[in-house]
C-alpha beads as a LAMMPS data file, in Angstrom:
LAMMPS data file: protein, C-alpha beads

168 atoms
167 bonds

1 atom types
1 bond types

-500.0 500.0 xlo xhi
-500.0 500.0 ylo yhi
-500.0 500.0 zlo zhi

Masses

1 110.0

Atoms # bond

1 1 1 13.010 67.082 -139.010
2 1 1 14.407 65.089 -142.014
3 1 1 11.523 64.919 -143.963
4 1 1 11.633 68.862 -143.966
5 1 1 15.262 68.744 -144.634
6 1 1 15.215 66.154 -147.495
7 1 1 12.035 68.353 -148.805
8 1 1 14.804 70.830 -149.164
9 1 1 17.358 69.331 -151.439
10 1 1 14.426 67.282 -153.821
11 1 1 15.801 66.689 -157.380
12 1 1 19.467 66.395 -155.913
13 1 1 20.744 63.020 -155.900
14 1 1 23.860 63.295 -153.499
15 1 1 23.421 65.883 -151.363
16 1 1 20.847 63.952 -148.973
17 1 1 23.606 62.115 -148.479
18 1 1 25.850 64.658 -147.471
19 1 1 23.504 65.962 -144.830
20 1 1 23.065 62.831 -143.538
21 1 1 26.509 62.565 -142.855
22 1 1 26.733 66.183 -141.828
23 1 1 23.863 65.487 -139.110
24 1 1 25.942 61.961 -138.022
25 1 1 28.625 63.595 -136.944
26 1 1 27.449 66.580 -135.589
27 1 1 29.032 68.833 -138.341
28 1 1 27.752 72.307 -138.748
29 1 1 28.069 75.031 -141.502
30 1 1 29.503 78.416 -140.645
31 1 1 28.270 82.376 -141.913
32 1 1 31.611 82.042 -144.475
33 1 1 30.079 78.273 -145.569
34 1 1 32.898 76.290 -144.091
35 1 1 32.175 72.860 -142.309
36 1 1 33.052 72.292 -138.709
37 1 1 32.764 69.547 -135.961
38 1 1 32.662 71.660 -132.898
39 1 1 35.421 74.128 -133.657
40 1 1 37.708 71.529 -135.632
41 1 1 37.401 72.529 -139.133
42 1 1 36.950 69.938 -141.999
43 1 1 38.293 70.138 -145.050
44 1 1 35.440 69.598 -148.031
45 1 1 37.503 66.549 -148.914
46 1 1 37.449 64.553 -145.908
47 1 1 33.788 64.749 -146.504
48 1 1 33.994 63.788 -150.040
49 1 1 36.563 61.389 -149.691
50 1 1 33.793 59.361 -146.479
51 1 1 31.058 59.471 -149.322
52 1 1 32.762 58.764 -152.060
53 1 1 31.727 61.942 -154.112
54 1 1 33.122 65.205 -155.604
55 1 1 34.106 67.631 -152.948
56 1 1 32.853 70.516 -155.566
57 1 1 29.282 68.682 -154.384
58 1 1 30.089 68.584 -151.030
59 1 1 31.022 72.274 -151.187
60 1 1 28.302 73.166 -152.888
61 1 1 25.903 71.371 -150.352
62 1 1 27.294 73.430 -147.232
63 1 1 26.523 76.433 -149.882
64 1 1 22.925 75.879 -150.158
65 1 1 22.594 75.456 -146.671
66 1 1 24.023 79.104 -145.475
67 1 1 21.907 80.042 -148.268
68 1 1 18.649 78.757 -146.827
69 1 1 17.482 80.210 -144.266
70 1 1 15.892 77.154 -142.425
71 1 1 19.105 74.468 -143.047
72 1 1 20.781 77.098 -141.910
73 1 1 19.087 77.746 -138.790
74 1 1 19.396 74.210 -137.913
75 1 1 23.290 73.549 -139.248
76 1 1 24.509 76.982 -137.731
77 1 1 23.555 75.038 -134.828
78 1 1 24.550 71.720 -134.756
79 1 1 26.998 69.780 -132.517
80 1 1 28.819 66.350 -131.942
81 1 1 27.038 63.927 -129.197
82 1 1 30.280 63.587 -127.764
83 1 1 32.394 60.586 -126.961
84 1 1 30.535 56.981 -127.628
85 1 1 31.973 54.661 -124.823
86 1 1 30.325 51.129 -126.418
87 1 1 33.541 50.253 -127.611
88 1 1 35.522 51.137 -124.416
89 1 1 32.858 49.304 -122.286
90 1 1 34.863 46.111 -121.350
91 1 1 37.747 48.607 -120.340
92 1 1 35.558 50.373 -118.074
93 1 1 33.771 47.750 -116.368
94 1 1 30.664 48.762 -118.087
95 1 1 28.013 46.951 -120.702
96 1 1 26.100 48.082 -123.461
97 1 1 22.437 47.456 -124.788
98 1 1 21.544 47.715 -127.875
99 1 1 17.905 47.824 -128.166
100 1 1 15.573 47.389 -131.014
101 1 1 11.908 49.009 -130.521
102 1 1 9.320 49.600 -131.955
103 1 1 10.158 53.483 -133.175
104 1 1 6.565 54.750 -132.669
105 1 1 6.349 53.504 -129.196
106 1 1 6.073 55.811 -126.635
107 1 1 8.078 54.852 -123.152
108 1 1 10.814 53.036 -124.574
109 1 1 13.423 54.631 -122.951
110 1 1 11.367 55.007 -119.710
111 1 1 10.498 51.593 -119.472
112 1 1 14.367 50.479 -119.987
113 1 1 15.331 52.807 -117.555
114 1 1 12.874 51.713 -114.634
115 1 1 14.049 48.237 -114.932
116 1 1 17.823 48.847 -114.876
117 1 1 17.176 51.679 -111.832
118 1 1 15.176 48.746 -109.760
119 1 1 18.089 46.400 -110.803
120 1 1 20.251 48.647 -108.716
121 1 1 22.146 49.665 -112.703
122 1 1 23.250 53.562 -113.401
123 1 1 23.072 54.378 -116.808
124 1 1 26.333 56.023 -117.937
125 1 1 25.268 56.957 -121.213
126 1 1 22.765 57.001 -123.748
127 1 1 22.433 57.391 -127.515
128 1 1 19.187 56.824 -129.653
129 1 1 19.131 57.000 -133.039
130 1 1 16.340 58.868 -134.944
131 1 1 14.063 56.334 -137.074
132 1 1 13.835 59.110 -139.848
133 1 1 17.224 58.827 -140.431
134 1 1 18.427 55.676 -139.496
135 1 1 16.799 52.575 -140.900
136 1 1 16.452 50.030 -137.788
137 1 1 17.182 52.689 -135.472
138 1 1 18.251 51.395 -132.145
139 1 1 18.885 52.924 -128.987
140 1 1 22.296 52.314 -126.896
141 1 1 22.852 52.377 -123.100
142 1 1 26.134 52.029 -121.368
143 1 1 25.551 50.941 -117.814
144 1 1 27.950 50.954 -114.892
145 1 1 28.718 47.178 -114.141
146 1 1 27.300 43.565 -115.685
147 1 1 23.858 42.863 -115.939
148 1 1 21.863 40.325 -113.846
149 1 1 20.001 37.678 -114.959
150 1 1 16.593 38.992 -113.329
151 1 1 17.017 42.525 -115.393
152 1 1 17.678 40.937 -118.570
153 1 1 14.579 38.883 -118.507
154 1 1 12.640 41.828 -117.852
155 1 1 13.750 44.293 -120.739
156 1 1 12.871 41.242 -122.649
157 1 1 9.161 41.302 -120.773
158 1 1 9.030 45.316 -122.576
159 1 1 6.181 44.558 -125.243
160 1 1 7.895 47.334 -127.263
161 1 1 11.188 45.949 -127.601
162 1 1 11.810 43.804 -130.241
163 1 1 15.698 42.836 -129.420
164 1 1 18.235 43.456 -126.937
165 1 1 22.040 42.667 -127.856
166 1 1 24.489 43.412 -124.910
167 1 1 27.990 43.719 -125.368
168 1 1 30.369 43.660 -122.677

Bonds

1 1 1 2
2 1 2 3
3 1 3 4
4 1 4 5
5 1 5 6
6 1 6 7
7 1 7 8
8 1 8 9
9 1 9 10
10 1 10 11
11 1 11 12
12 1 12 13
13 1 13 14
14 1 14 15
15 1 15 16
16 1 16 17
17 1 17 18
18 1 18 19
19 1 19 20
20 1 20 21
21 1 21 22
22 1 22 23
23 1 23 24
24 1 24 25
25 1 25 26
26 1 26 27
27 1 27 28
28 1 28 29
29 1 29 30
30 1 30 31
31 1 31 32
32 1 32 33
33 1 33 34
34 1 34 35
35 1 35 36
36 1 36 37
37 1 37 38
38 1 38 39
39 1 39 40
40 1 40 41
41 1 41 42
42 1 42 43
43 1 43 44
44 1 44 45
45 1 45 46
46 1 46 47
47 1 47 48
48 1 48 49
49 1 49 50
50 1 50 51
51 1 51 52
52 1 52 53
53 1 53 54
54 1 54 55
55 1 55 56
56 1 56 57
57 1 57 58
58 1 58 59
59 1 59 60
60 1 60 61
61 1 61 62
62 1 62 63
63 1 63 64
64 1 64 65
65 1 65 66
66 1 66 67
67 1 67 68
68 1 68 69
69 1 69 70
70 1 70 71
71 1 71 72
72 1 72 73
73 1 73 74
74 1 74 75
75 1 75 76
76 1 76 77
77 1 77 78
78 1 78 79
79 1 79 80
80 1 80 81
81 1 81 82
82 1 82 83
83 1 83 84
84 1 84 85
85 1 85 86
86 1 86 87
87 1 87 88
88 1 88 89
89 1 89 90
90 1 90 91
91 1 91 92
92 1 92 93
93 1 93 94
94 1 94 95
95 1 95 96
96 1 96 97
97 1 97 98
98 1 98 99
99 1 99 100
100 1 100 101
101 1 101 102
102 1 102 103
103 1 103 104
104 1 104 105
105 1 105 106
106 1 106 107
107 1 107 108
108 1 108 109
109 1 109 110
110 1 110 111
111 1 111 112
112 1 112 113
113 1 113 114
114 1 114 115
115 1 115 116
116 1 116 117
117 1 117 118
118 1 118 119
119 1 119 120
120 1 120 121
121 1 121 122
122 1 122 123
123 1 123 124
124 1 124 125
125 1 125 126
126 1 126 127
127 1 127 128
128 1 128 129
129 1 129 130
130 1 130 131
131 1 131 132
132 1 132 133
133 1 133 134
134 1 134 135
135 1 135 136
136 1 136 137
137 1 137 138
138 1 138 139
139 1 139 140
140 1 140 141
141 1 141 142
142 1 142 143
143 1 143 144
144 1 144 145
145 1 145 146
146 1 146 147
147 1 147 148
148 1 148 149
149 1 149 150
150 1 150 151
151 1 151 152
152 1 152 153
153 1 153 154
154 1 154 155
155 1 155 156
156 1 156 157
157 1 157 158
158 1 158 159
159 1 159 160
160 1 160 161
161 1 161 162
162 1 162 163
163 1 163 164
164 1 164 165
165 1 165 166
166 1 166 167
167 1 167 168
C-alpha cells in the first residue's frame, strides 16, 4: 500500500510526510477535505504544528487526496487502532513484547501466539507495525499477567525473531 501511495505524491517533498502521519494516527479526509480522527475533527494546524510544516501544505495535502480518486478511497476510510495499553501495562497487571522479526517472514505472529497460548498467556492486545512504513517495524503484544521463564526462552527459540524486549 505505501509504495502506491508515495507513487502518488512523487516530486513533493513534504507531503509523504503528512500521510504518514495521517495513516499513524488513523486520520481520514472527508467529501468537504477536512481531516478527522474518528469523528474528532483536526484543525490543519495541529497537523502542521506535529510536523513542523506550513499548514497551507498540510491543507493542501488532504486536497489532493479528495481529489484522487484512489487516496481517497483509502483516506475516506481510515480509522484510529484504538487505545494502546503498553504504557498502562504495569497498572493492569499485564506485560508487553516488543518483538523484532524478520518482516518477510511468514508465521510471526502465529508462532508468538502458540507459545504464549501453551504457556497458559491471553493476549490482550496486539499492534504490528507495517515494514513499508515503519523502519524496524516491530510488533507489540499486551498479555494478561507476567511471563514465565519457560515461554520466554521459547519466543527466543522463533528463528524469525530477531529481539524480544518486555516491559512490565
Amino acid at each position: 500500500m505505501w509504495a502506491n501511495v508515495r507513487k502518488q505524491f512523487d516530486r513533493q517533498v513534504v507531503r509523504p510526510e503528512i500521510v504518514r502521519k495521517m495513516i499513524q494516527c488513523g486520520m481520514r479526509v472527508s467529501e468537504d477535505e477536512k481531516i478527522y480522527v474518528d469523528d474528532v475533527e483536526v484543525d490543519y494546524t495541529a497537523v502542521a504544528r506535529a510536523l513542523d510544516v506550513d499548514r497551507r501544505v498540510v491543507k493542501q495535502t488532504a486536497q489532493q487526496i479528495r481529489r484522487n480518486r484512489y487516496l481517497f478511497s483509502l483516506f475516506s476510510k481510515t480509522k484510529p487502532l484504538g487505545t494502546s495499553l503498553v504504557d498502562v501495562v504495569s497498572h493492569l497487571g499485564y506485560t508487553a513484547l516488543v518483538i523484532e522479526a524478520d518482516p518477510k517472514s511468514s508465521g510471526v505472529m502465529a508462532g508468538v501466539a502458540e507459545i504464549l497460548s501453551r504457556h497458559g498467556m491471553v493476549v490482550r492486545q496486539a499492534v504490528a507495525e507495517d515494514p513499508e512504513m515503519v523502519p524496524d517495524a516491530k510488533m507489540t503484544l499486551v498479555v494478561e499477567g507476567q511471563l514465565t521463564g519457560g515461554a520466554i526462552e521459547e519466543l527466543h527459540g522463533l528463528t524469525m525473531v530477531r529481539s524480544i524486549k518486555i516491559l512490565k
